[in-house]
N, CA and C atoms as an extended XYZ file, in Angstrom:
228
Properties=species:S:1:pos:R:3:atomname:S:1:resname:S:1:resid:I:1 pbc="F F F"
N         0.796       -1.192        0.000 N   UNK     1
C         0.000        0.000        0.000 CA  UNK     1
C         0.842        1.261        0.000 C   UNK     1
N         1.890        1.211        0.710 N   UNK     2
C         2.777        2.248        0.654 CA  UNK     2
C         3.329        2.727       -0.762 C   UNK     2
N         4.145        1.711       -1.499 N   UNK     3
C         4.572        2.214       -2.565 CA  UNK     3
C         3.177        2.378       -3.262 C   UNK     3
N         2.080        2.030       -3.594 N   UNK     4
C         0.988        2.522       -4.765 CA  UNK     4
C         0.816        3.949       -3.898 C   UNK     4
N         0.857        4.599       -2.726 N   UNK     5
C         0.127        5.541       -2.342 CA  UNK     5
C         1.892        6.481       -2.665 C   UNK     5
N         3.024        6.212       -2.501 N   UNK     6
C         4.079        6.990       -3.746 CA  UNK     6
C         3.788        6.909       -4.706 C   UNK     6
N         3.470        5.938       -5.954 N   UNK     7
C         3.316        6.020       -7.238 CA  UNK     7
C         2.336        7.163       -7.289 C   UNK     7
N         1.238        7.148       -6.808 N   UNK     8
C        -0.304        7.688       -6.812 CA  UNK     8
C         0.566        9.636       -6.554 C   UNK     8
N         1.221        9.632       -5.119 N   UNK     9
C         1.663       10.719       -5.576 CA  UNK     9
C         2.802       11.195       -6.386 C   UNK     9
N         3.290       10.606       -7.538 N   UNK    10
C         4.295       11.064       -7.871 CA  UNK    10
C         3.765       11.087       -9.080 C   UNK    10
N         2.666       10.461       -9.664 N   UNK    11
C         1.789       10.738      -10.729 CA  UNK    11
C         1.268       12.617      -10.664 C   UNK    11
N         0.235       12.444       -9.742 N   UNK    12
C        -0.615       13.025       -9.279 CA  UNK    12
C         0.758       14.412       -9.450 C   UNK    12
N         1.457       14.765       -8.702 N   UNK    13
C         2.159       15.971       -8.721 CA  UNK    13
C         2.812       16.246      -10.334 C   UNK    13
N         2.853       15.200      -10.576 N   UNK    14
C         3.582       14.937      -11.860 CA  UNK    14
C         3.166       15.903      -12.986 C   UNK    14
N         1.345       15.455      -13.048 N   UNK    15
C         0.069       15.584      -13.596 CA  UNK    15
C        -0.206       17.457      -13.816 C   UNK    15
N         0.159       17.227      -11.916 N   UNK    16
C        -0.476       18.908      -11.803 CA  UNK    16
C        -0.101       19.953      -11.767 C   UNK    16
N         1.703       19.291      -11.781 N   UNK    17
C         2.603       20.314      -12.077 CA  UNK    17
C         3.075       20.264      -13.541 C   UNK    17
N         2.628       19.571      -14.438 N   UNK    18
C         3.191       19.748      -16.090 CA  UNK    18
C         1.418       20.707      -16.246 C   UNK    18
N         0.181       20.282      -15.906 N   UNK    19
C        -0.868       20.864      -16.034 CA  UNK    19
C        -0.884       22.668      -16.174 C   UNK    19
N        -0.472       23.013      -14.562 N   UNK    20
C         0.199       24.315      -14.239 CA  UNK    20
C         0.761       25.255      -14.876 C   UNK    20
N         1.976       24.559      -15.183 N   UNK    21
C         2.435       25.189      -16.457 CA  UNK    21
C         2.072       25.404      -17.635 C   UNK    21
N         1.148       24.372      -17.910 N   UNK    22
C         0.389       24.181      -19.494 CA  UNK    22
C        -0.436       25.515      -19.048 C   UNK    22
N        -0.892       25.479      -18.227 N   UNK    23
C        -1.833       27.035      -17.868 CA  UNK    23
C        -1.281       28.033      -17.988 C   UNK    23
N        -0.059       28.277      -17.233 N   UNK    24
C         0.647       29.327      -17.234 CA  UNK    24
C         0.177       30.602      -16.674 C   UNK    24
N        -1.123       31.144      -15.718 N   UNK    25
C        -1.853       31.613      -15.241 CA  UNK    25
C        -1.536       32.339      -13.945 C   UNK    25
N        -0.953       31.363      -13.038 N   UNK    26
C        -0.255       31.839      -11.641 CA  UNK    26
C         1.316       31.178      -11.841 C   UNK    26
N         1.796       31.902      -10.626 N   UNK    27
C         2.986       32.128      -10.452 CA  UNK    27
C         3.348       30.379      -10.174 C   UNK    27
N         4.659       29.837      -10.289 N   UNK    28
C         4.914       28.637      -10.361 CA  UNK    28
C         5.011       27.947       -8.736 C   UNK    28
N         5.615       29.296       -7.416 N   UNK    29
C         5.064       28.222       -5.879 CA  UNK    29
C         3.518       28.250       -6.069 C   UNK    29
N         2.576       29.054       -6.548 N   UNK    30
C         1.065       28.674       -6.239 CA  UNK    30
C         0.955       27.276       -6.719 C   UNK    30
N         0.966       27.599       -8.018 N   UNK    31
C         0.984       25.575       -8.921 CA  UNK    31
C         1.757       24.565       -7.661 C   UNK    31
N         2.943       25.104       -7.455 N   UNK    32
C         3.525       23.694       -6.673 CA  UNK    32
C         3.011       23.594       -5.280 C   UNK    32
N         2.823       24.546       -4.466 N   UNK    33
C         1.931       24.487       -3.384 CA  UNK    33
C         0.529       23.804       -3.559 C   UNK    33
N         0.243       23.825       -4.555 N   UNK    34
C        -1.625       23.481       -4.938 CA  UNK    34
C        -1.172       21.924       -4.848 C   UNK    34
N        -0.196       21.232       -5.984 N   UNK    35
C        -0.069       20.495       -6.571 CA  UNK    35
C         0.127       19.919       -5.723 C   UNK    35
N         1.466       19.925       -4.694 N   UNK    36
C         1.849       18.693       -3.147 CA  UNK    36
C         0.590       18.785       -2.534 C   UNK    36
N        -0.040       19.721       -2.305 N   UNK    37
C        -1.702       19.161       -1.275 CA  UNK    37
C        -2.548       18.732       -1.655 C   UNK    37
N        -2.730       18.619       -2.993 N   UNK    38
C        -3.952       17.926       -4.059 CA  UNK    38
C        -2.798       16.391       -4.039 C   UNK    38
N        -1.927       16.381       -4.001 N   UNK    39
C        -0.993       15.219       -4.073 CA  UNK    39
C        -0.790       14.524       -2.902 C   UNK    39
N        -0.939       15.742       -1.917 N   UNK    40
C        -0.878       14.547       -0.529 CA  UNK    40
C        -2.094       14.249        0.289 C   UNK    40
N        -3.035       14.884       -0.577 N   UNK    41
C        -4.289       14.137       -0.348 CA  UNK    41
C        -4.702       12.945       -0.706 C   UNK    41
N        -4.447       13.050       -1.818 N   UNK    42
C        -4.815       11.749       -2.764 CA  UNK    42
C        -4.501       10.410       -1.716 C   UNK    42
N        -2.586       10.768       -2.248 N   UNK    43
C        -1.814        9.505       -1.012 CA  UNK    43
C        -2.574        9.124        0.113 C   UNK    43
N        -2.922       10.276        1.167 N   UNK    44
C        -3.711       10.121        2.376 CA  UNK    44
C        -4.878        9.318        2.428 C   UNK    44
N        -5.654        9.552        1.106 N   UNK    45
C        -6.442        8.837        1.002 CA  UNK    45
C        -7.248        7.168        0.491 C   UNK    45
N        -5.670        7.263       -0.013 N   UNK    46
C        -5.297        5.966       -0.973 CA  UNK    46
C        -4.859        5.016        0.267 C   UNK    46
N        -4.171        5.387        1.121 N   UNK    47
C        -3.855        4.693        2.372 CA  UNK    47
C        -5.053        4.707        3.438 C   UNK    47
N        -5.953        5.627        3.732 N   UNK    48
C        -6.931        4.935        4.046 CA  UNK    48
C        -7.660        4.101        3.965 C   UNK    48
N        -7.631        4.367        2.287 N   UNK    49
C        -8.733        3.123        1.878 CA  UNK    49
C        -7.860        2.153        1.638 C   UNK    49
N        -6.706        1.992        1.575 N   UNK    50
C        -5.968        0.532        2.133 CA  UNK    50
C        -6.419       -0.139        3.280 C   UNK    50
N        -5.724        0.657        4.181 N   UNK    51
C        -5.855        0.527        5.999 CA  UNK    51
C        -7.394        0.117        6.361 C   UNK    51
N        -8.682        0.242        5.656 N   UNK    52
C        -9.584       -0.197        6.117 CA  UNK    52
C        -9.876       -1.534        6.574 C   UNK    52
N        -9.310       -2.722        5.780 N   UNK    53
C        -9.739       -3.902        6.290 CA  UNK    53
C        -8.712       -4.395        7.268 C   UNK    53
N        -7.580       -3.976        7.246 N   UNK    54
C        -6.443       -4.067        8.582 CA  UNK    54
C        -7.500       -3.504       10.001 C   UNK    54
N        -7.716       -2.094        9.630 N   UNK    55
C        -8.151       -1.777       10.785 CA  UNK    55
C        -9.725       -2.419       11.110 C   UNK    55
N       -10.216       -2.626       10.366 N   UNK    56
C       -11.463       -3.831       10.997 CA  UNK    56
C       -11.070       -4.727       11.224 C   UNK    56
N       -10.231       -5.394       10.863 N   UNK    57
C        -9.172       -7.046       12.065 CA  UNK    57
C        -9.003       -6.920       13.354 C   UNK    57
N        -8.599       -5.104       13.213 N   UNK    58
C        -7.192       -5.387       14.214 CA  UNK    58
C        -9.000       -4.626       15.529 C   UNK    58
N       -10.165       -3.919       15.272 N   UNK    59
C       -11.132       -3.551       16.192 CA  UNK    59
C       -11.978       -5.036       16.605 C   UNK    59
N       -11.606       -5.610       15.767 N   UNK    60
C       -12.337       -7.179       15.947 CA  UNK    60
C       -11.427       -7.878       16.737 C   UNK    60
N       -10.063       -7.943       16.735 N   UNK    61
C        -9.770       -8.569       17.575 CA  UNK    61
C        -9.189       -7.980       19.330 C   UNK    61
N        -9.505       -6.282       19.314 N   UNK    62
C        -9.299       -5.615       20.551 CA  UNK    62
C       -10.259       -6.253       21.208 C   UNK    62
N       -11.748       -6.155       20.336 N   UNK    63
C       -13.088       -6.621       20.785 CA  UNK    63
C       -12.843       -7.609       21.881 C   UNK    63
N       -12.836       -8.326       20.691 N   UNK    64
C       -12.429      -10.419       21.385 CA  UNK    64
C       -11.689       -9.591       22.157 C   UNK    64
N       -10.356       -9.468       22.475 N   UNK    65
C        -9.587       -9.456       23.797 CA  UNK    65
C        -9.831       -8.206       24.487 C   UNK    65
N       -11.005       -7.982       24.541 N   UNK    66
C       -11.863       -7.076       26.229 CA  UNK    66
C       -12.982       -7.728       26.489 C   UNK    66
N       -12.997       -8.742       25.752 N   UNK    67
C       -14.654       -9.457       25.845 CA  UNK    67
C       -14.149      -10.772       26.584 C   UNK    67
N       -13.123      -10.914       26.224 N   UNK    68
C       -12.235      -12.386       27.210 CA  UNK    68
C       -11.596      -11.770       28.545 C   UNK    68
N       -11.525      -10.273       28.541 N   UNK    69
C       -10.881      -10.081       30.134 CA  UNK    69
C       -11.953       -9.756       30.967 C   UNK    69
N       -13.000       -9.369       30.048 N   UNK    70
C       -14.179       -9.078       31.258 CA  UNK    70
C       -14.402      -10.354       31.574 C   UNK    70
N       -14.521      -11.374       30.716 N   UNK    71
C       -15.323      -12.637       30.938 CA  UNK    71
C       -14.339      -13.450       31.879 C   UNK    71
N       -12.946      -13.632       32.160 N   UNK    72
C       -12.091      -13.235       33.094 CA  UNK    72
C       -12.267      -12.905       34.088 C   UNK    72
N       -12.655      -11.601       34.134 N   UNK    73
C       -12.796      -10.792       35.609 CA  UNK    73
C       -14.164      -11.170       36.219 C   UNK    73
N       -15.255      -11.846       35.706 N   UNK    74
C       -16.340      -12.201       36.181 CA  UNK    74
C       -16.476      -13.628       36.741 C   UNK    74
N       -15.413      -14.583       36.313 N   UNK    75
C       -15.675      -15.810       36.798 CA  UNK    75
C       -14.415      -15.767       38.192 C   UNK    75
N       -13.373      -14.670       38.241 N   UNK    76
C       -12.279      -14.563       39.511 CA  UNK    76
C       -13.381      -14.058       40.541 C   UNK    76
């Protein structure tokens, strides 16, 4: 997940900084400022939606192990 969420941004900046220029409109830090946060969004988000079924394992199995210490603490 890591390297697709680099590829994803190194596209993505790639994209929006040859774009930018094709515009030629604003000054070139606005384009590159725009471009890394439209770029490190993406990433951010590309790794979320990785991390989703990890992180439903890993709340399923906190579950189970507070549901076995209560059940634990009720039969001591």
């Amino acid at each position: 997940g890591i390297s697709e969420a680099v590829a994803i941004y190194l596209a993505a900046v790639a994209l929006l900084l040859w774009a930018g220029v094709a515009w030629g409109r604003l000054a070139g830090l606005f384009i590159a400022l725009a471009a890394m946060t439209i770029s490190m969004a993406a990433q951010t988000a590309w790794l979320w939606q990785r991390s989703r079924p990890v992180m439903q394992r890993v709340r399923q199995r906190d579950a189970r192990d507070t549901a076995q210490r209560v059940a634990g603490a009720m039969i001591e």
